[in-house]
C-alpha positions in Angstrom: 17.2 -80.9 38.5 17.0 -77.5 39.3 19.3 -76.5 36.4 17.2 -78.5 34.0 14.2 -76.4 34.6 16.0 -73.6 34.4 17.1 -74.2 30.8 14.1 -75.7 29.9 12.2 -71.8 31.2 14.9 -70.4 29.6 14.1 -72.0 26.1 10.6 -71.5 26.7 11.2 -68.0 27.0 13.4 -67.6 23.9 10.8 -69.3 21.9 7.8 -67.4 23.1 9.9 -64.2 22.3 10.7 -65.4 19.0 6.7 -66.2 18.4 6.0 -62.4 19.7 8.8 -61.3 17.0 7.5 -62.6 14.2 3.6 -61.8 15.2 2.2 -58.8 13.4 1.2 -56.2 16.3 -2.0 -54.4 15.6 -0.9 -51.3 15.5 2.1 -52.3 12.8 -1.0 -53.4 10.7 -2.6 -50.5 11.0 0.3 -48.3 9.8 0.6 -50.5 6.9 -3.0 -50.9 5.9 -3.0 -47.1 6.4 0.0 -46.3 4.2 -1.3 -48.6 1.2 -4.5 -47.3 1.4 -3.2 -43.5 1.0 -0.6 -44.4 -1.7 -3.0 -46.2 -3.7 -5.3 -43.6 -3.3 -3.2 -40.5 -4.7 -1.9 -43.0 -7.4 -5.4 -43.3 -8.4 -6.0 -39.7 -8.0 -3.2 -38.6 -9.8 -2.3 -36.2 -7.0 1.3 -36.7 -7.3 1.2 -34.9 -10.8 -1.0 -32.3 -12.2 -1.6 -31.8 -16.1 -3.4 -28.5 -15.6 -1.1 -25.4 -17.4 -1.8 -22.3 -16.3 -3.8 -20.1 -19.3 -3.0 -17.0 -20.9 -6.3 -15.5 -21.9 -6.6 -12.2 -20.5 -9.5 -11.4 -17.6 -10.8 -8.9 -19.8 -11.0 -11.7 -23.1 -12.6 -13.9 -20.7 -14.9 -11.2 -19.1 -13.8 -12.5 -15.9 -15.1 -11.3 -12.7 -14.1 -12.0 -8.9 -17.9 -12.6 -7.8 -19.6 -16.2 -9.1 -22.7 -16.0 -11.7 -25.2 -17.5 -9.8 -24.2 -21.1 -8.8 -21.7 -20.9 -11.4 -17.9 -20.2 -10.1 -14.6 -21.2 -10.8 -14.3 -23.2 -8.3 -16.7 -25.6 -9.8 -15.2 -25.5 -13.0 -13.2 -28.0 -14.6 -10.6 -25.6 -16.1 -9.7 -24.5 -12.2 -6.3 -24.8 -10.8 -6.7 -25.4 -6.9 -5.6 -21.8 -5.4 -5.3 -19.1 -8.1 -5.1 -21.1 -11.2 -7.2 -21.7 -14.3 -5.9 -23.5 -17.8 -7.8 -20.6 -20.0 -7.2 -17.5 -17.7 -4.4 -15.8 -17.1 -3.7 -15.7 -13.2 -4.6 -14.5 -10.3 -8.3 -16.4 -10.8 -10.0 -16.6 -7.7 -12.5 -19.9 -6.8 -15.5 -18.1 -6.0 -14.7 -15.7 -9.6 -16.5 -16.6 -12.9 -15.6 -16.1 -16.6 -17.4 -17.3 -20.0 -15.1 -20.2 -20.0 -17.0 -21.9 -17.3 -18.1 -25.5 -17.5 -18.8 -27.9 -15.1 -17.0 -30.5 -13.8 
């Protein structure tokens, strides 16, 4: 009888483990969920691409200058490159600089 049991634990076992195997853990929902979340959000971001070109207008043409004009800076503006960029000024163009080009986001 003894070996009965046995096998019958032993089954019980393999079937509990194949349960657990095919369970979703927490934490592998978690990495998923989080993965998703990020890829769907630089899809939608378009951070994997950037159309921005980097301008060839000359600091002086664009009276640029490295302080901001009041509130008004090229970080702000919508013609900024993040780092030293800007689509109408040649660089280097600096994110607290302004220029006559500015405009708002």
């Amino acid at each position: 009888m003894t070996g009965k049991r046995d096998g019958e634990r032993d089954a019980n076992r393999l079937s509990r483990r194949a349960a657990d195997a095919n369970r979703l853990s927490r934490r592998a929902a978690l990495v998923g969920s989080t993965t998703t979340v990020a890829a769907l959000a630089c899809a939608l971001s378009g951070c994997a691409t950037s159309s921005k070109v980097q301008g060839k207008a000359s600091q002086v043409e664009a009276q640029y200058q490295e302080h901001p004009s009041g509130l008004e800076r090229c970080g702000t503006c919508k013609h900024f490159i993040p780092l030293t960029g800007c689509e109408i000024v040649a660089a280097p163009v600096q994110a607290n600089g302004w220029c006559k080009y500015y405009k708002l986001f």
